[in-house]
Each structure stands twice: as structure tokens, then as C-alpha cells.
FITORZA-737402 format. One record per residue (C-alpha): residue number from 1; residue in three letters; x, y, z. Coordinates in nm, 2 decimals, always signed. Example, Ala and Ser with C-alpha at 12.3 -4.5 7.8 and 13.67 -1.06 7.14 Angstrom:
BEGIN
<r><nr>1</nr><rest>ALA</rest><east>+1.23</east><north>-0.45</north><up>+0.78</up></r>
<r><nr>2</nr><rest>SER</rest><east>+1.37</east><north>-0.11</north><up>+0.71</up></r>
***
This chain:
BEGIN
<r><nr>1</nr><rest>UNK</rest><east>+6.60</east><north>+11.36</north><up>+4.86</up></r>
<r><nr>2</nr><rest>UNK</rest><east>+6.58</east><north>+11.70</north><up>+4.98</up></r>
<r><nr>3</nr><rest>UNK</rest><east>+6.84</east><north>+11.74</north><up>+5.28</up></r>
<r><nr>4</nr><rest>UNK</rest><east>+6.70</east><north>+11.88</north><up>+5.60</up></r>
<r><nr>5</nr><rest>UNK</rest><east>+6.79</east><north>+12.26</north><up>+5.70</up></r>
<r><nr>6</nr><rest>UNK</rest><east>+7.03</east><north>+12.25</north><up>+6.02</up></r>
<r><nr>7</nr><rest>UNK</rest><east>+6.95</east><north>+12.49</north><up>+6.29</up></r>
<r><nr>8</nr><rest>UNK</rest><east>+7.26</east><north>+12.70</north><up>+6.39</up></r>
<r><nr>9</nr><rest>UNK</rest><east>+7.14</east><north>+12.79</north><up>+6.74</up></r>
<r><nr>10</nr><rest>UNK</rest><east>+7.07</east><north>+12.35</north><up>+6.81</up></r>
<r><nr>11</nr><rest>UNK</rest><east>+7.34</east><north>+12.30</north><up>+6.66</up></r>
<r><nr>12</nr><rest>UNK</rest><east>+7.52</east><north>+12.50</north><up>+6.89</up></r>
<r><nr>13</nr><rest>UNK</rest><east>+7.32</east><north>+12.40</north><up>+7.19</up></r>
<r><nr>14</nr><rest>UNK</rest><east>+7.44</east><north>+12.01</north><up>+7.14</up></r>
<r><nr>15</nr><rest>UNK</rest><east>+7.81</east><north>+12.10</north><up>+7.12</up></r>
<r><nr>16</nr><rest>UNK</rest><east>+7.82</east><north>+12.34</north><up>+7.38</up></r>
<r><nr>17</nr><rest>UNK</rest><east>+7.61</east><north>+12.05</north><up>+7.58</up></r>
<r><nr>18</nr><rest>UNK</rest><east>+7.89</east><north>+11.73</north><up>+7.46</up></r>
<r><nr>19</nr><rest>UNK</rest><east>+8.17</east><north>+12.02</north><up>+7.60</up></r>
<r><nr>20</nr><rest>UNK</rest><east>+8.02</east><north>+11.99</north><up>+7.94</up></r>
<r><nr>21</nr><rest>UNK</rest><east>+7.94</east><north>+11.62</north><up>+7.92</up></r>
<r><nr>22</nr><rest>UNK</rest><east>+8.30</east><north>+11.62</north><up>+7.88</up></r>
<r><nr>23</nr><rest>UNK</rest><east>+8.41</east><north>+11.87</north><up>+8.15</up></r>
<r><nr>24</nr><rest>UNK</rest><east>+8.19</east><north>+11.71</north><up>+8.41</up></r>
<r><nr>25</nr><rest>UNK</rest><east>+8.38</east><north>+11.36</north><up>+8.34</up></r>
<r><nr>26</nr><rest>UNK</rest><east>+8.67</east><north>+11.51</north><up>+8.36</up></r>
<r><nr>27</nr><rest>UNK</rest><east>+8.59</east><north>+11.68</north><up>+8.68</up></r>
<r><nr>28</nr><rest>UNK</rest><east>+8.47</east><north>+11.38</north><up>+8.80</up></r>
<r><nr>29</nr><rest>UNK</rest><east>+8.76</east><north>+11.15</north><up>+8.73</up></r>
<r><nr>30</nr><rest>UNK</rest><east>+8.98</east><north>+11.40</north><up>+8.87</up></r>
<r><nr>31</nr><rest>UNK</rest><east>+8.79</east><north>+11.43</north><up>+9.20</up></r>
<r><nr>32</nr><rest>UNK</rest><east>+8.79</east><north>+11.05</north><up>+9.19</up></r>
<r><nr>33</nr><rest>UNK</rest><east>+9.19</east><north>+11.10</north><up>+9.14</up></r>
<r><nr>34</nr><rest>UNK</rest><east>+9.21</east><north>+11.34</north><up>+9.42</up></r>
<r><nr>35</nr><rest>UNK</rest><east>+9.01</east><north>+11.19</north><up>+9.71</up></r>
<r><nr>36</nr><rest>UNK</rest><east>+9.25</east><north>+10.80</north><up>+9.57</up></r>
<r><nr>37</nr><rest>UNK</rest><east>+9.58</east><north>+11.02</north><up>+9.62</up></r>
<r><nr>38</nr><rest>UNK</rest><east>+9.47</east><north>+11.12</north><up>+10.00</up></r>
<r><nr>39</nr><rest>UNK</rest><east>+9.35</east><north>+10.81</north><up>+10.08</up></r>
<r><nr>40</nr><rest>UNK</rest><east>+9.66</east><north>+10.62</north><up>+9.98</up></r>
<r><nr>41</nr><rest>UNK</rest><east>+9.85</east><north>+10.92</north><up>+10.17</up></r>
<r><nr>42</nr><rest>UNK</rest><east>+9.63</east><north>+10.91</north><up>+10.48</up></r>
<r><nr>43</nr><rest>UNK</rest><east>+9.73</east><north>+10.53</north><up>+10.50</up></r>
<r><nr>44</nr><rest>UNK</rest><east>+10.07</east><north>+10.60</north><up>+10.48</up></r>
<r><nr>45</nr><rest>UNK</rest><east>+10.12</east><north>+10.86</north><up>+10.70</up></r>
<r><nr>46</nr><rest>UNK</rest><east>+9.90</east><north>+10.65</north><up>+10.97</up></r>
<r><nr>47</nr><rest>UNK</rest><east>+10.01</east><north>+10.32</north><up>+10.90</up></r>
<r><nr>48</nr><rest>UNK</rest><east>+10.31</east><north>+10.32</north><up>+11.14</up></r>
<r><nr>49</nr><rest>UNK</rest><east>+10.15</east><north>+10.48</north><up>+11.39</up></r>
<r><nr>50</nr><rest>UNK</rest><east>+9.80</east><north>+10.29</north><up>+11.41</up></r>
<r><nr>51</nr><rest>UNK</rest><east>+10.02</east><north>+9.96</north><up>+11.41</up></r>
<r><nr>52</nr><rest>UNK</rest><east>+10.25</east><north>+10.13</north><up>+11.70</up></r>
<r><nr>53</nr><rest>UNK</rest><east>+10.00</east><north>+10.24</north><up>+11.95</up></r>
<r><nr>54</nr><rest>UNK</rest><east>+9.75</east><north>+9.99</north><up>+11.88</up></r>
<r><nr>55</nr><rest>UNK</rest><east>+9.97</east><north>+9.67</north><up>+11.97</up></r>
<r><nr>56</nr><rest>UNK</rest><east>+10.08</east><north>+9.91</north><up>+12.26</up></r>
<r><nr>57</nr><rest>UNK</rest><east>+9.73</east><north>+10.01</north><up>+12.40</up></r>
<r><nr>58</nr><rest>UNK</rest><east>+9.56</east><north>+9.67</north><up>+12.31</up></r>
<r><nr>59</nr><rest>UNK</rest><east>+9.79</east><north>+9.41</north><up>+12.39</up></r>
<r><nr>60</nr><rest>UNK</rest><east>+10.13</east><north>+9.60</north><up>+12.59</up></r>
<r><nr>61</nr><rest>UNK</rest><east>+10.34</east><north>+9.51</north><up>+12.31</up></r>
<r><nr>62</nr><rest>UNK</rest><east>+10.67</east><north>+9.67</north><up>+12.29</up></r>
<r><nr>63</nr><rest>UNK</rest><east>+10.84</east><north>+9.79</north><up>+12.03</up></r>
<r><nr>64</nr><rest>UNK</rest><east>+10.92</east><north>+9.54</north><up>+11.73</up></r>
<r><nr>65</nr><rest>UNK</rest><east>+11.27</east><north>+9.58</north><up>+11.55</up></r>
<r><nr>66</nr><rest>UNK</rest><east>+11.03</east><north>+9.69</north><up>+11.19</up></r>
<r><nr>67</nr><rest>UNK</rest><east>+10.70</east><north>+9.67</north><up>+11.10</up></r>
<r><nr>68</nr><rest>UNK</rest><east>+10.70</east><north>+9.36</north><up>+10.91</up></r>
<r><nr>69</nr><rest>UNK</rest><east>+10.71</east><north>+9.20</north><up>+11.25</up></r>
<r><nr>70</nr><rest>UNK</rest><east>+10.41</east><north>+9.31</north><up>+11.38</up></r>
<r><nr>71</nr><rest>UNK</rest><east>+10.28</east><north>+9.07</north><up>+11.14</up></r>
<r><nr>72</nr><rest>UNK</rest><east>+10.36</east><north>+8.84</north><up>+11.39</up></r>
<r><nr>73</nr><rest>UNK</rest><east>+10.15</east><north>+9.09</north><up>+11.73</up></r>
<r><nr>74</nr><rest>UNK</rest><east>+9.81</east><north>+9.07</north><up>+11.82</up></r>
<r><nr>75</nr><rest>UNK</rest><east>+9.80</east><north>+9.39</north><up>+11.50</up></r>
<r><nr>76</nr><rest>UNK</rest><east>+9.80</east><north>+9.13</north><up>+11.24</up></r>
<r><nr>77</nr><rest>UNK</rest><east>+9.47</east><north>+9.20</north><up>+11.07</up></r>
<r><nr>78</nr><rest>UNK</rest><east>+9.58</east><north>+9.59</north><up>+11.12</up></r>
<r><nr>79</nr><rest>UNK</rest><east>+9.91</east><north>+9.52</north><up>+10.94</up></r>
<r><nr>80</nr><rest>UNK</rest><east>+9.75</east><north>+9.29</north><up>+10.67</up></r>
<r><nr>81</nr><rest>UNK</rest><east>+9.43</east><north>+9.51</north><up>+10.59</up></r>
<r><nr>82</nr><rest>UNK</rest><east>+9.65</east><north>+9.89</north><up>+10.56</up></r>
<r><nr>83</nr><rest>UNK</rest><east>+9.87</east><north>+9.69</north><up>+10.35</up></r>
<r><nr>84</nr><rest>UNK</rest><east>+9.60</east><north>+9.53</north><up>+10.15</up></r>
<r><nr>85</nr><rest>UNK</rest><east>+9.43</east><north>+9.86</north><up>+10.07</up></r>
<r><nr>86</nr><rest>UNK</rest><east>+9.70</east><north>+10.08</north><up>+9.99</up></r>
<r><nr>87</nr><rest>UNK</rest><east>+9.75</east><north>+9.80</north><up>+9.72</up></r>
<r><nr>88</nr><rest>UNK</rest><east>+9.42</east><north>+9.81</north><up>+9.64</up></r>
<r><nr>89</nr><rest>UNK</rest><east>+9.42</east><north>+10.16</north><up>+9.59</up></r>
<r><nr>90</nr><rest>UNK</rest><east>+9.74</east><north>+10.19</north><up>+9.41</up></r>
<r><nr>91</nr><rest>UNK</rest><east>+9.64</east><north>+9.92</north><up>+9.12</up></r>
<r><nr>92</nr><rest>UNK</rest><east>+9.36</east><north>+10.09</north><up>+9.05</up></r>
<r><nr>93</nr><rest>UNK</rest><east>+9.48</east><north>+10.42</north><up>+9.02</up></r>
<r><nr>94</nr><rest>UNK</rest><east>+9.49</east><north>+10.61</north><up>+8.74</up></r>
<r><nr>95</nr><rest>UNK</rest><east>+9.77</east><north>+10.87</north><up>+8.62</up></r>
<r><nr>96</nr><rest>UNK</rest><east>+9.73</east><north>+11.16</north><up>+8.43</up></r>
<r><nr>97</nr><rest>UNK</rest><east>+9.64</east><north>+11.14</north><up>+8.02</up></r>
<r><nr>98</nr><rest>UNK</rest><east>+9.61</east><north>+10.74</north><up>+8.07</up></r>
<r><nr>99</nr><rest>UNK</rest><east>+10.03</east><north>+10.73</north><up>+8.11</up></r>
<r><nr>100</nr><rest>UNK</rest><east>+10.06</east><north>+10.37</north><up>+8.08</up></r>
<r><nr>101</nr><rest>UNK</rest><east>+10.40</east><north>+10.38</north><up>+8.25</up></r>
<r><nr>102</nr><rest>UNK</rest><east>+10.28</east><north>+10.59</north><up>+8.50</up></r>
<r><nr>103</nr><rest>UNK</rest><east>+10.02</east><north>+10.31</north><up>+8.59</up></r>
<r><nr>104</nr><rest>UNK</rest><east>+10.29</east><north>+10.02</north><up>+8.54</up></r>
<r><nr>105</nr><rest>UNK</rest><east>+10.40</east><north>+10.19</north><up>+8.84</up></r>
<r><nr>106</nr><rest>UNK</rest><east>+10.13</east><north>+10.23</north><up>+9.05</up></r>
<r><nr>107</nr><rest>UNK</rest><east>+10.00</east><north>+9.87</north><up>+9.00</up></r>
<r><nr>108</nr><rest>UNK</rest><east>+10.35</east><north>+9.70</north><up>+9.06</up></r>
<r><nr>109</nr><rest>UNK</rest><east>+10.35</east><north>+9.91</north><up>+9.41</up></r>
<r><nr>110</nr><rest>UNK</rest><east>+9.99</east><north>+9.79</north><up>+9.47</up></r>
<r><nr>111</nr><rest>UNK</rest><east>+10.13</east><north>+9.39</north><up>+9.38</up></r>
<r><nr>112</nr><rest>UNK</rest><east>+10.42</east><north>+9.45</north><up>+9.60</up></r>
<r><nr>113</nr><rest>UNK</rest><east>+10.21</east><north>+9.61</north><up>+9.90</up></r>
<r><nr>114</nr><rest>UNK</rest><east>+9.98</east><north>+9.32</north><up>+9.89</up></r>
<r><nr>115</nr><rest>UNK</rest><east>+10.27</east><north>+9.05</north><up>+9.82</up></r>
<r><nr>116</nr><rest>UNK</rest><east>+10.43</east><north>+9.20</north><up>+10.17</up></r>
<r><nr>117</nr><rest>UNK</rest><east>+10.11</east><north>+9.14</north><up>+10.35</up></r>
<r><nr>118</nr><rest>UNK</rest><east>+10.08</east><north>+8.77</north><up>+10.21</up></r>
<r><nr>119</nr><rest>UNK</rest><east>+10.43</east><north>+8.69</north><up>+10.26</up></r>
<r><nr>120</nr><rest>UNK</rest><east>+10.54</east><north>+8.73</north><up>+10.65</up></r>
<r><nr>121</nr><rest>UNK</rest><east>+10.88</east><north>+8.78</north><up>+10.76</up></r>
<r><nr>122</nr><rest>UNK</rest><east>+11.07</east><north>+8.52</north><up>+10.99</up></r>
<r><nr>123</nr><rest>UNK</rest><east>+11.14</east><north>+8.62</north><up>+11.33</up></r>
<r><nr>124</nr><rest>UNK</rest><east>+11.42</east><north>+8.39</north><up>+11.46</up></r>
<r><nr>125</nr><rest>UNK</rest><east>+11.71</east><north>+8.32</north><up>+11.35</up></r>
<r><nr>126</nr><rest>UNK</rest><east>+11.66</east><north>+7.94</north><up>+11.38</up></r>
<r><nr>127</nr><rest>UNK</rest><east>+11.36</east><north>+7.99</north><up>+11.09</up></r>
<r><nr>128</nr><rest>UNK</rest><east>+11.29</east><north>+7.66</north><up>+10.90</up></r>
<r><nr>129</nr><rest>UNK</rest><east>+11.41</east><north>+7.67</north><up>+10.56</up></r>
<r><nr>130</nr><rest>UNK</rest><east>+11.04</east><north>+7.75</north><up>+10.45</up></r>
<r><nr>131</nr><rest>UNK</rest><east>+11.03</east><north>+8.03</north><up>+10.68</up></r>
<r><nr>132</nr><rest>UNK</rest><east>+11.36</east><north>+8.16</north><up>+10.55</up></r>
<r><nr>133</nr><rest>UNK</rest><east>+11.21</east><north>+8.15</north><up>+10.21</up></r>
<r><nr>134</nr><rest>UNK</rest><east>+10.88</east><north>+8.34</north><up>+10.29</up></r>
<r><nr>135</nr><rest>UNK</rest><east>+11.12</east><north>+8.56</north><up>+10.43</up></r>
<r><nr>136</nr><rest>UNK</rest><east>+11.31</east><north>+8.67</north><up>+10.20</up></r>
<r><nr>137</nr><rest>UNK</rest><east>+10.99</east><north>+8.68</north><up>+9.94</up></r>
<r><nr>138</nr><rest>UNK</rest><east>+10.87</east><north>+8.95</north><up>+10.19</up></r>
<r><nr>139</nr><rest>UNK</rest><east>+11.23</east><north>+9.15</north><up>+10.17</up></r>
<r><nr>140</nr><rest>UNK</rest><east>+11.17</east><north>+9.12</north><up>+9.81</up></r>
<r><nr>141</nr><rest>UNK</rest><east>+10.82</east><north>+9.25</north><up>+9.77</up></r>
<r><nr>142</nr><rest>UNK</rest><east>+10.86</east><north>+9.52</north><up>+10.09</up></r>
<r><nr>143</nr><rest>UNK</rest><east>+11.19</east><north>+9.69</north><up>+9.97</up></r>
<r><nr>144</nr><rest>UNK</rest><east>+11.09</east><north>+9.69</north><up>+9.54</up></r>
<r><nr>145</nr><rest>UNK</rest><east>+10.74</east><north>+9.89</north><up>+9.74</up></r>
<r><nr>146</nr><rest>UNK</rest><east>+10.98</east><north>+10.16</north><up>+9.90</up></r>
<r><nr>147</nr><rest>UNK</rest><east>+11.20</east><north>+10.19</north><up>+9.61</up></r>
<r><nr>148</nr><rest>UNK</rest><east>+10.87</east><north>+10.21</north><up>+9.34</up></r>
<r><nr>149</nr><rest>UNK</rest><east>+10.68</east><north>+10.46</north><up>+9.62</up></r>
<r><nr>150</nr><rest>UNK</rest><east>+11.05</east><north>+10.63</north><up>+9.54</up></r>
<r><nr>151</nr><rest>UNK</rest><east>+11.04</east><north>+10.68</north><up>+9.18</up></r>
<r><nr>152</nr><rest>UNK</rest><east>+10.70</east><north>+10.77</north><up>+9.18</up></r>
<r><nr>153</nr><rest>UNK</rest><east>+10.72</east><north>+11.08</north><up>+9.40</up></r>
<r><nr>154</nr><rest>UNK</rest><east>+11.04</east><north>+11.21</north><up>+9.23</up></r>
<r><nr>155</nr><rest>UNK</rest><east>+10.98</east><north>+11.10</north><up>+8.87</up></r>
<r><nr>156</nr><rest>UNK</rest><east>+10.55</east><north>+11.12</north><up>+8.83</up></r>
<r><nr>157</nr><rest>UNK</rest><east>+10.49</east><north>+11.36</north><up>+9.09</up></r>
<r><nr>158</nr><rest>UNK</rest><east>+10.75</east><north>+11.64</north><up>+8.99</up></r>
<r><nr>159</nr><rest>UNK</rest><east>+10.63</east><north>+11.62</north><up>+8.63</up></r>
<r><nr>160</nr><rest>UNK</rest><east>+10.49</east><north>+11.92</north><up>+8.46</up></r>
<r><nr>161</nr><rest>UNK</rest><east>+10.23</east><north>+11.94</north><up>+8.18</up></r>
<r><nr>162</nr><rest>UNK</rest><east>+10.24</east><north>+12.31</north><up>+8.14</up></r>
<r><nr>163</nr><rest>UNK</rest><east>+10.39</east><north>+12.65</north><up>+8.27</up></r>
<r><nr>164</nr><rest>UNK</rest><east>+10.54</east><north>+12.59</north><up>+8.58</up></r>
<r><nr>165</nr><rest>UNK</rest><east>+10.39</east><north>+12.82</north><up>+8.84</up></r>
<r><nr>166</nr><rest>UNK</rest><east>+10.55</east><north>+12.90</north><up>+9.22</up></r>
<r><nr>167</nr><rest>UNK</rest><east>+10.33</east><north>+12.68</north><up>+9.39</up></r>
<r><nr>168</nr><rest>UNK</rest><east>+10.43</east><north>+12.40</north><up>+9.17</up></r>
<r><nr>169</nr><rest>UNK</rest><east>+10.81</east><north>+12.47</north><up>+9.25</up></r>
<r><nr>170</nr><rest>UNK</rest><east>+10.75</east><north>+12.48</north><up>+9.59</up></r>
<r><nr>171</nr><rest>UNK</rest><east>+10.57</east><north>+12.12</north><up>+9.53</up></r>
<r><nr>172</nr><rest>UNK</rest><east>+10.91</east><north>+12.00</north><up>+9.35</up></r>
<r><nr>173</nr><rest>UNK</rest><east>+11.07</east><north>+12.09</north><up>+9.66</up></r>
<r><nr>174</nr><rest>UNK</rest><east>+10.87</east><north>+11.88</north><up>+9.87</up></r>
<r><nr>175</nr><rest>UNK</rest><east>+10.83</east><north>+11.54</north><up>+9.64</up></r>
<r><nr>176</nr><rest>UNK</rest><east>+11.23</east><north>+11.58</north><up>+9.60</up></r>
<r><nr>177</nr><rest>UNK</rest><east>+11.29</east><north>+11.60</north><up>+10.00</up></r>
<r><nr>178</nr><rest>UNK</rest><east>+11.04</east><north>+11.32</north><up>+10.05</up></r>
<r><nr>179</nr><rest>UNK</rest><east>+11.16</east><north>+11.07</north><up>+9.72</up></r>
<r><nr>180</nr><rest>UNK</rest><east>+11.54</east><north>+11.14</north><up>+9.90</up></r>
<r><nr>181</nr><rest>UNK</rest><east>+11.39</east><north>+11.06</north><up>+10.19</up></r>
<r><nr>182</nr><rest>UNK</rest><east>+11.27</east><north>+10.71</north><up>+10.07</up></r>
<r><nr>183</nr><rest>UNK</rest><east>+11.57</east><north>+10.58</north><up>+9.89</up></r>
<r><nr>184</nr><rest>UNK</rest><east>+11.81</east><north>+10.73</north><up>+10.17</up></r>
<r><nr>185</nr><rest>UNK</rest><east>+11.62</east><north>+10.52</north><up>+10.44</up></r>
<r><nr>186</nr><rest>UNK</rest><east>+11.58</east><north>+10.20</north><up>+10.21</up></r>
<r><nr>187</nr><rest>UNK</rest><east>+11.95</east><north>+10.25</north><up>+10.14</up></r>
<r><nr>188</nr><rest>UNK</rest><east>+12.08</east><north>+10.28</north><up>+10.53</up></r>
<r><nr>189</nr><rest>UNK</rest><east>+11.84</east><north>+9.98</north><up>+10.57</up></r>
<r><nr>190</nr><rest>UNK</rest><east>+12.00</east><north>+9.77</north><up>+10.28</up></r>
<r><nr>191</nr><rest>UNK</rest><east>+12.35</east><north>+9.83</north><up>+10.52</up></r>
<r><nr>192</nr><rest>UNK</rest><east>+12.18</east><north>+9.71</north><up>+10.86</up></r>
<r><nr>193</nr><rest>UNK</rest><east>+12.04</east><north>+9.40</north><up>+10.68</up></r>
<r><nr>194</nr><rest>UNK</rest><east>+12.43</east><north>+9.32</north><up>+10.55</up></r>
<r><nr>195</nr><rest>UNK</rest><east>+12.59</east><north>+9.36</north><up>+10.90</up></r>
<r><nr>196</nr><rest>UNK</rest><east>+12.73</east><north>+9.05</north><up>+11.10</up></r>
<r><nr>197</nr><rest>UNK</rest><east>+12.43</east><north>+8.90</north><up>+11.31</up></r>
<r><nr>198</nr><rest>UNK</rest><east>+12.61</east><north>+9.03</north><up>+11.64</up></r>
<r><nr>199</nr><rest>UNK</rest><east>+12.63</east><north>+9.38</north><up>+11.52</up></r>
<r><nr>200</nr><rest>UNK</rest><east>+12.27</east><north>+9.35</north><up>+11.39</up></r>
<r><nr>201</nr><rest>UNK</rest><east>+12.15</east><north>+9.22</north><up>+11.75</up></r>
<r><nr>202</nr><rest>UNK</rest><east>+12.36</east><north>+9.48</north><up>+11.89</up></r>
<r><nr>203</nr><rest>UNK</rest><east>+12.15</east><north>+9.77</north><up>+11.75</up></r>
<r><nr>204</nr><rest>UNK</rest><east>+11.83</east><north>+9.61</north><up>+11.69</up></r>
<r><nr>205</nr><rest>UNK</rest><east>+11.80</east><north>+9.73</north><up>+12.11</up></r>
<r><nr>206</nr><rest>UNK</rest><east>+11.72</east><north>+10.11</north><up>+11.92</up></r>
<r><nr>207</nr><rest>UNK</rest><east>+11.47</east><north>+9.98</north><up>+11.63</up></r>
<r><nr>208</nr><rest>UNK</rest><east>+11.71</east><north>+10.13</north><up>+11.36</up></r>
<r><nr>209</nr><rest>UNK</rest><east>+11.50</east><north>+9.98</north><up>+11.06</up></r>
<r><nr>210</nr><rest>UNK</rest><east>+11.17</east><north>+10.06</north><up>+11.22</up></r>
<r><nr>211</nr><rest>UNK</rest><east>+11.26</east><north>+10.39</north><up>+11.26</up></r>
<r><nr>212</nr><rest>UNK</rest><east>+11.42</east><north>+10.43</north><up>+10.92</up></r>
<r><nr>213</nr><rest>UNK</rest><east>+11.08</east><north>+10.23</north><up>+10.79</up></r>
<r><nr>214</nr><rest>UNK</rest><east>+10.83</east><north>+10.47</north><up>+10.97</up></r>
<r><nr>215</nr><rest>UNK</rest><east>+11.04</east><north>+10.77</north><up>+10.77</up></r>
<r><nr>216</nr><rest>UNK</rest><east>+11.01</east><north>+10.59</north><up>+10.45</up></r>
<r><nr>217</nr><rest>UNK</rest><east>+10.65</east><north>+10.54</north><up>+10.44</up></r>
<r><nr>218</nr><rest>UNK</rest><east>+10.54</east><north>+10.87</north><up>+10.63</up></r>
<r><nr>219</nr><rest>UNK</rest><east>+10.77</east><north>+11.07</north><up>+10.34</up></r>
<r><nr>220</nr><rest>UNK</rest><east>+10.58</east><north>+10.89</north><up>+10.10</up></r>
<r><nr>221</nr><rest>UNK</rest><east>+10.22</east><north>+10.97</north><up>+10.29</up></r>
<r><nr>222</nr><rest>UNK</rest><east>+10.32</east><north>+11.35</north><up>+10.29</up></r>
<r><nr>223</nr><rest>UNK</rest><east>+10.39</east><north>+11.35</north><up>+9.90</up></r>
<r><nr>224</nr><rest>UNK</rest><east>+10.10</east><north>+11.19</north><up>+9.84</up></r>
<r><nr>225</nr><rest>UNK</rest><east>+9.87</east><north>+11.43</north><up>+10.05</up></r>
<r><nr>226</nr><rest>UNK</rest><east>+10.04</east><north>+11.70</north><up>+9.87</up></r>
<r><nr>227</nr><rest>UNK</rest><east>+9.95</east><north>+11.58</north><up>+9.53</up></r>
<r><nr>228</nr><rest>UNK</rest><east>+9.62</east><north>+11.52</north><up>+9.68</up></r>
<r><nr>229</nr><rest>UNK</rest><east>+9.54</east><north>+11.86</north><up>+9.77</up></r>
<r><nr>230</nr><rest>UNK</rest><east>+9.50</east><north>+11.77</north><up>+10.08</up></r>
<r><nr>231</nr><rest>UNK</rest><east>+9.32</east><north>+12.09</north><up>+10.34</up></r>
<r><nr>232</nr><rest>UNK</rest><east>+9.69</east><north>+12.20</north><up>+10.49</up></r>
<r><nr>233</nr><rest>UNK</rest><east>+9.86</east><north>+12.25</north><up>+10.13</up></r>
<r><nr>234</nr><rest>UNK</rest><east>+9.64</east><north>+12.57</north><up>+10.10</up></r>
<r><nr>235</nr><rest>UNK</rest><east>+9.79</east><north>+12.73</north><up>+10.40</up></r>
<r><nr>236</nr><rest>UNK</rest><east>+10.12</east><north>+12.62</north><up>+10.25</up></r>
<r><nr>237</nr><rest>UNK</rest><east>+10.05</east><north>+12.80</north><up>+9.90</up></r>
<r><nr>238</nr><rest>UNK</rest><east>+10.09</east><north>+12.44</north><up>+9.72</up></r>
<r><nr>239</nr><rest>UNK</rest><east>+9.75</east><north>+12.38</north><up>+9.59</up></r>
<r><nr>240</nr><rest>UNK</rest><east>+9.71</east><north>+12.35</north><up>+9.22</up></r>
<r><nr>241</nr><rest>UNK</rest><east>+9.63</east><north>+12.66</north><up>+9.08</up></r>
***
């Protein structure tokens, strides 16, 4: 059997033609990747806020002692659905070069985000035992979220697959002050939690852990954005090359 001549110009055509099949996936995953990054970050960044002035404008309710109680305001569904789709979004996100520890992490913060949501925190001190219980589940899943949010900006976010240019120096710069930023608020709330119950009513009058909670998740919005691409980096000089 006489074996067909092959064309070098077709032959050409169809690898030149897989090589953009390839590219345009590529381009689209990544665009996929990019638009996941800033909305995770834009819920981050807002999530405090939105929960803030919306319990304040809709239902005059002052200031809670963290954000976990707003669980417990007229913001419920507010606090349940941010939470529920920044989990959402961070289990199905997808790292670079199919890292599987890199998506480990992101789908344990998504579990935990959700888990937070599910799992209220008590707001008296004369909780039930059950309530105490749920309770603590929530300190569980909300402070192993901060501490993975953590890791991920100053472990997977300052990672470099190539030549390290300027911009992604100046990057570094910003997922280092923002991961620090995490763990030293996680860490100052970790020392409230321990005090005596006088001292802790004693502060709770200037929302220590809310406060500390709002810089923990807005540091973690900002990375995010960043890694995002997000319209300000380019006046900042930090967009990927």
C-alpha cells in the first residue's frame, strides 16, 4: 500500500492552527482566573463594609463587637451569602500549572468560609451548651479561613515562575504587608479571646476584634485585587508584564 504524500504547507497549517487552539484556552482559562481572583477580592474588600452600613442604614443597628455577630442582625442573609460565595469561588479556583497544593488551599478556605456561615457564633454568655458548641465550630472554621487567606497571599501569591521583573517586586512587597497583616490581626485577636470575661467586656465598648477583623479580610481583598489585575495596579506599575 502506497503511502499518501504529506503536504508541508497543511501540515504546517494544522500545527500552527492546534498552537492557537491551545493559546486561546490558555487565554481563556487565564481570563477565567483573573476576573475569579477580583471577584473573591471585591468581596473581601466590601464584605465588612456592606455588612456595616447596611445593618446601620436598614435597621439602626449599632456596632457589633465582630462580624460573626451580625449573623445574629437583620444582615443575616448579607452575612451568609458573601460568605457563601467567596467559598464558592475559592473551591473552584484554580492555581497556576494545576498545583494541587495550591488548590488544597484554596478549597479548604472555600470549606471554612462556608462552614463559618453555617455555624453561628453564640452571643451571650449564658449560651446553652449546644450554642457553646456551634460556637466554638464557628471560631474553628473563621480563624483556620484568616490563617489559610494568610498562607495563601505570602506563600502562592509571592511565587515566581520566571525572571523576577520590578513590578513583581513591588507586588512581593504588597502580598508580604498584607499576609503580615492577616496573621498579626488573627494573632492580637487569639489574645482578646484569652482575656478574663471582665477585661473582655471591658474593651468590647471599642470593637477591638471587629476592627482587627475588618483589617484581616480587607488585607486579604487588596492582595487578591492585586493578583487580579485589578484597573488601579496599572497606575501603581504592578500589573503583570
Amino acid at each position: 500500500m502506497a503511502l499518501q504524500p504529506i503536504d508541508a504547507d497543511e501540515a504546517g497549517d494544522q500545527i500552527v492552527k492546534q498552537k492557537a487552539s491551545r493559546e486561546a484556552v490558555k487565554l481563556e482559562f487565564m481570563l477565567s482566573q483573573t476576573q475569579q481572583r477580583q471577584l473573591v477580592g471585591g468581596l473581601g474588600i466590601f464584605f465588612p463594609f456592606v455588612l456595616i452600613a447596611s445593618s446601620k442604614l436598614l435597621f439602626g443597628t449599632e456596632l457589633q463587637i465582630s462580624l460573626s455577630h451580625y449573623y445574629h442582625t437583620g444582615v443575616r442573609d448579607i452575612f451568609v451569602g458573601i460568605l457563601f460565595l467567596m467559598g464558592a469561588f475559592l473551591i473552584f479556583y484554580k492555581g497556576y500549572n494545576d498545583v494541587s497544593f495550591d488548590e488544597w488551599m484554596s478549597t479548604a478556605a472555600g470549606v471554612c468560609a462556608i462552614g463559618t456561615a453555617l455555624f453561628p457564633t453564640f452571643t451571650s454568655p449564658k449560651a446553652t451548651r449546644d450554642e457553646l458548641i456551634i460556637g466554638y465550630i464557628h471560631f474553628g472554621f473563621a480563624l483556620t479561613f484568616l490563617v489559610i487567606l494568610g498562607l495563601f497571599v505570602l506563600i502562592y501569591f509571592r511565587r515566581s515562575f520566571g525572571a523576577v521583573c520590578q513590578e513583581k517586586l513591588r507586588r512581593n512587597k504588597i502580598y508580604t504587608i498584607c499576609g503580615w497583616l492577616i496573621f498579626i490581626s488573627v494573632a492580637c485577636i487569639i489574645v482578646i479571646l484569652c482575656l478574663p470575661t471582665h477585661t473582655q467586656v471591658a474593651i468590647n465598648e471599642y470593637k477591638p476584634v471587629l476592627f482587627l477583623e475588618t483589617i484581616a479580610i480587607v488585607s486579604f481583598g487588596v492582595a487578591w485585587l492585586i493578583k487580579g489585575e485589578w484597573l488601579f495596579t496599572k497606575y501603581l506599575g504592578l500589573l503583570d508584564p
